[in-house]
C-alpha positions in Angstrom: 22.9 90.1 -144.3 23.0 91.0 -147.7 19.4 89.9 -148.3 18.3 91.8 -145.6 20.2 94.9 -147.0 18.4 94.4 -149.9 15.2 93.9 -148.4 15.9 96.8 -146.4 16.9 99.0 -149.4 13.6 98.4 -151.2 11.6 98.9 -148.0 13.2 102.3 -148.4 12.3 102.8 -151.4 8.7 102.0 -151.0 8.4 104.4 -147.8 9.6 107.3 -150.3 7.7 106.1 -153.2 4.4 106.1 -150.3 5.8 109.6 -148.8 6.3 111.6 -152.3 2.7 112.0 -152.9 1.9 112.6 -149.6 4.4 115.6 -149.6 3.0 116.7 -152.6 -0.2 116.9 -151.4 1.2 118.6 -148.1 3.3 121.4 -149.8 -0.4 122.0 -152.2 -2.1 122.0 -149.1 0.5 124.5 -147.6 0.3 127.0 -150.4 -3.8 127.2 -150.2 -3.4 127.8 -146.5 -1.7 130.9 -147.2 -4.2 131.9 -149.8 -7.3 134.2 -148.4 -10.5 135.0 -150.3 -12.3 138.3 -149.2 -15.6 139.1 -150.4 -18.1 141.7 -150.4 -22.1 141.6 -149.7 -24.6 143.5 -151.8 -28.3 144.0 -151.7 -31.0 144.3 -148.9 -30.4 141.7 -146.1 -31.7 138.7 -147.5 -28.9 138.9 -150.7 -26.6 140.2 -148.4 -27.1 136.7 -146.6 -26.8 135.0 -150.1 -23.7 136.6 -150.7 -22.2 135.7 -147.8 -22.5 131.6 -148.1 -22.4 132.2 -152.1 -18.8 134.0 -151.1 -17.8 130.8 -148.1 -18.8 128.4 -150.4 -16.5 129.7 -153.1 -13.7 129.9 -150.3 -14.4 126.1 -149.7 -14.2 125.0 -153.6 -11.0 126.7 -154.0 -9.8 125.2 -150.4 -8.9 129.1 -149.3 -9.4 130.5 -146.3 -12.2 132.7 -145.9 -12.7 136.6 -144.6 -15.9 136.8 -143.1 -17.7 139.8 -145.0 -18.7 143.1 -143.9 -22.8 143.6 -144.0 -24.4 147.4 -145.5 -27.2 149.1 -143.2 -27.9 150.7 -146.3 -28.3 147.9 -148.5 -30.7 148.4 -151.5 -32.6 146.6 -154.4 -32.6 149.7 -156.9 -32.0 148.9 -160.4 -32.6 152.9 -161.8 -29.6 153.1 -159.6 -28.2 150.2 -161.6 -27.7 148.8 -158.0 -24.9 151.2 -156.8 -25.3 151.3 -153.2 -24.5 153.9 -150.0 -21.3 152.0 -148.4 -20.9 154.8 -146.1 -22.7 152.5 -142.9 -20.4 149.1 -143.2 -20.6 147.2 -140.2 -19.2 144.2 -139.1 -20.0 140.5 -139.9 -20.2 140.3 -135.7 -23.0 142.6 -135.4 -25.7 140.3 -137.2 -24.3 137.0 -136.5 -22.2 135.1 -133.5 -18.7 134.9 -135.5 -16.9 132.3 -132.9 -20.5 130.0 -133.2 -20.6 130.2 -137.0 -17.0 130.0 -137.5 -17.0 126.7 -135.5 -19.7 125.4 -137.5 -18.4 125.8 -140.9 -15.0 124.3 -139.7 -17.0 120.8 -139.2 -17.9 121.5 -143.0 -14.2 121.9 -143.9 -14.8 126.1 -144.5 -12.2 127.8 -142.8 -12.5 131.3 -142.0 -9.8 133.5 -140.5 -9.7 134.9 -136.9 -9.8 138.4 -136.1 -5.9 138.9 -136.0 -5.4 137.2 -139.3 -8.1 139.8 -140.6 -5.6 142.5 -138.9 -2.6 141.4 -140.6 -4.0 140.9 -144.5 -4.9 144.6 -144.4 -1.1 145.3 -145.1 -0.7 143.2 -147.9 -1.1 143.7 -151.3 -4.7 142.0 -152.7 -5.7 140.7 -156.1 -8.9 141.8 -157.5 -11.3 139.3 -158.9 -14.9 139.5 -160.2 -17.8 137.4 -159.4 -20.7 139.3 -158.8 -23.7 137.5 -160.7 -21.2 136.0 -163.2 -22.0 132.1 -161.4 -18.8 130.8 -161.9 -18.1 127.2 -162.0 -16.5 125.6 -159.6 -13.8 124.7 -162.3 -13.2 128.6 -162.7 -12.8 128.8 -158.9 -10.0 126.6 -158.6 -8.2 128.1 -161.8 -8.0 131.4 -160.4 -6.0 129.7 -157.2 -3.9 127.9 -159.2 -2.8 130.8 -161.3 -2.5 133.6 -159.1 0.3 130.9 -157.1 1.9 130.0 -159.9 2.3 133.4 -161.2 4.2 134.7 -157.8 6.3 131.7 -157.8 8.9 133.5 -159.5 8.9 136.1 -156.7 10.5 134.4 -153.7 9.8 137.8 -151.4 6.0 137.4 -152.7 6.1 133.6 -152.1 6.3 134.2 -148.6 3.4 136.7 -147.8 -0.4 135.2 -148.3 -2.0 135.4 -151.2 -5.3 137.8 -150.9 -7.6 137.2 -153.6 -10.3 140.2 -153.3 -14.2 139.7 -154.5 -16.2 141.7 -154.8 -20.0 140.9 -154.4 -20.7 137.0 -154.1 -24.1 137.1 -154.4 -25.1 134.7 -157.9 -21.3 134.1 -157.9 -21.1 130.8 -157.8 -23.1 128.3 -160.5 -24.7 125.6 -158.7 -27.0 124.1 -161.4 -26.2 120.0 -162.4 -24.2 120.3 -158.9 -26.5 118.3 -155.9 -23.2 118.4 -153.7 -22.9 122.1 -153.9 -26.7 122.8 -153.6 -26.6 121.0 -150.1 -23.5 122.9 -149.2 -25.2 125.6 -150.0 -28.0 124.9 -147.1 -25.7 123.7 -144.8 -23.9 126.7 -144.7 -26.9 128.9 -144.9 -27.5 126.7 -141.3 -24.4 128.0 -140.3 -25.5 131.8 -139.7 -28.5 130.5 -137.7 -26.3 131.6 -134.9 -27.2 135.2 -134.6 -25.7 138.4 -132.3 -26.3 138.0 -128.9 -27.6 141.6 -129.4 -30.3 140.2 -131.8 -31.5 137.4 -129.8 -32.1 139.7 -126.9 -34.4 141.6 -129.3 -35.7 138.7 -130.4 -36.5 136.9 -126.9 -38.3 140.5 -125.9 -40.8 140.1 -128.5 -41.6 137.0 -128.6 -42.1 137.6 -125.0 -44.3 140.7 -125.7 -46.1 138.7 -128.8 -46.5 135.8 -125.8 -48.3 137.7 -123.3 -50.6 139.8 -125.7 -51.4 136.1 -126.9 -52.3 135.1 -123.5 -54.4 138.7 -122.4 -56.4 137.4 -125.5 -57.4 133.5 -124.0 -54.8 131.2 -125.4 -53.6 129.9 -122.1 -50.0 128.3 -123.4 -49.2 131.7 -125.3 -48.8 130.2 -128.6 -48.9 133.1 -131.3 -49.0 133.0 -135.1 -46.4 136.4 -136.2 -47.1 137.9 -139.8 -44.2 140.7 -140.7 -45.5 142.8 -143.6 -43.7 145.6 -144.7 -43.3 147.8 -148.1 -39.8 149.1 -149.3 -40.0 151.4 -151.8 -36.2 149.6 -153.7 -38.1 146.6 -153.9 -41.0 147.7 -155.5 -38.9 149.0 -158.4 -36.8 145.9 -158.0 -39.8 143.3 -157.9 -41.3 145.7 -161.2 -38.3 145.0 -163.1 -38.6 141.8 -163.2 -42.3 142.2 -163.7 -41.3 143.4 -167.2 -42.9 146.7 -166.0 -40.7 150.2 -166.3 -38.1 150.0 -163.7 
C-alpha cells in the first residue's frame, strides 16, 4: 500500500508536471483569442487586394483574429497627392468577395477572421493604433506588438476583460517577406483564398463570358472558345507608373 501511494503520488506529479505547460500554452492561446487586428486597404484594386492578405497574414503571424477590411471605390495611385485618397465610398469586404467562402478557407490555413457580430461588438471598444503601411515589418515585430499591448493592460483587470483591438492602418507592403519561403507561400495561398468572389460579380462575370462566347461563335469557332484582352488607361497610374520611371511625377 504504501508503494502504491508512492507510486501514485509521483504519477501525480508527472500528470501536473505534463499539464503545466499545456495550461500555459492554453491561457497564451486564450489571451490572443481576445486580441483583434483591424486593418485598412489603400490603392486601386489590385493593392487594395495586396493589402488585404498583407493585413491576414499579419493577423496569422501574431495568432490574432482578423477583421476582414473595408475596400475604397475610389481608390487611387496618385503620388502628387502623396497618395491621400477619397474615403467618402467605403464599401464592404462582402461586396467584392464571398466572406462565409473565403472565411472558411483561411480557417483551413489557421487565419481566423471574426464573424459579422464580433465586428458589431469591437466597434464599442476602445482600439490601439499601430502603423504598418509600407514599413514591411518582420514577423518578429508582429508578435512584439501582441505581446506588449497584453502585457501592458495586465495591470488593468476591467481592461483585461474586454478584447484587445489593435487598429492598422493600410497593410499593403506591411509585412517583410524576403529570406521567408514559408511566408511567401502563405502569401499565395491566401491570395487563393479571395478567389471566391460576390455572387453579384460572378453574375457579371458569367454574362460576359456568355456575351464574349456567342460573338466567338457568330464568328466560326464552333466550341466558343475566346481569347479576352482588357486594356484600359487610368490617368493615377500614369503619374504613378512615371514616378517610378524616374520621370516628374
Amino acid at each position: 500500500q504504501a508503494l502504491a501511494g508512492v507510486m501514485r503520488s509521483r504519477c501525480t506529479t508527472f500528470v501536473l508536471l505534463l499539464l503545466l505547460p499545456i495550461r500555459a500554452a492554453s491561457k497564451h492561446a486564450h489571451n490572443n483569442s481576445k486580441v483583434y487586428l483591424t486593418f485598412e486597404t489603400c490603392g486601386g484594386l489590385t493593392n487594395q487586394r495586396i493589402a488585404i492578405v498583407q493585413g491576414l497574414m499579419a493577423a496569422s503571424v501574431m495568432h490574432v483574429t482578423a477583421v476582414l477590411p473595408q475596400l475604397n471605390l475610389n481608390g487611387v495611385q496618385r503620388p502628387q497627392e502623396d497618395y491621400r485618397e477619397d474615403r467618402s465610398s467605403l464599401v464592404g469586404f462582402s461586396t467584392f468577395y464571398e466572406r462565409e467562402a473565403v472565411g472558411a478557407e483561411l480557417a483551413l490555413l489557421g487565419v481566423h477572421v471574426a464573424s459579422v457580430d464580433e465586428e458589431r461588438r469591437l466597434g464599442t471598444y476602445p482600439r490601439q493604433p499601430i502603423v504598418i503601411r509600407g514599413k514591411q515589418r518582420s514577423s518578429r515585430w508582429y508578435k512584439q506588438i501582441v505581446a506588449q499591448s497584453l502585457e501592458n493592460r495586465s495591470s488593468s483587470p476591467a481592461e483585461a476583460k474586454q478584447p484587445l483591438v489593435l487598429a492598422a492602418d493600410c497593410a499593403f507592403l506591411a509585412l517583410d517577406m524576403r529570406g521567408d519561403p514559408r511566408l511567401r507561400e502563405l502569401f499565395w495561398k491566401v491570395d487563393g483564398t479571395l478567389s471566391s468572389v460576390a455572387p453579384s460579380i460572378r453574375e457579371q462575370a458569367a454574362e460576359a463570358v456568355s456575351r464574349l462566347a456567342e460573338l466567338s461563335r457568330a464568328r466560326g469557332v464552333a466550341d466558343g472558345h475566346f481569347n479576352a484582352l482588357h486594356v484600359r488607361v487610368e490617368s493615377d497610374w500614369v503619374e504613378h507608373c512615371r514616378k517610378w520611371e524616374g520621370g516628374p511625377p
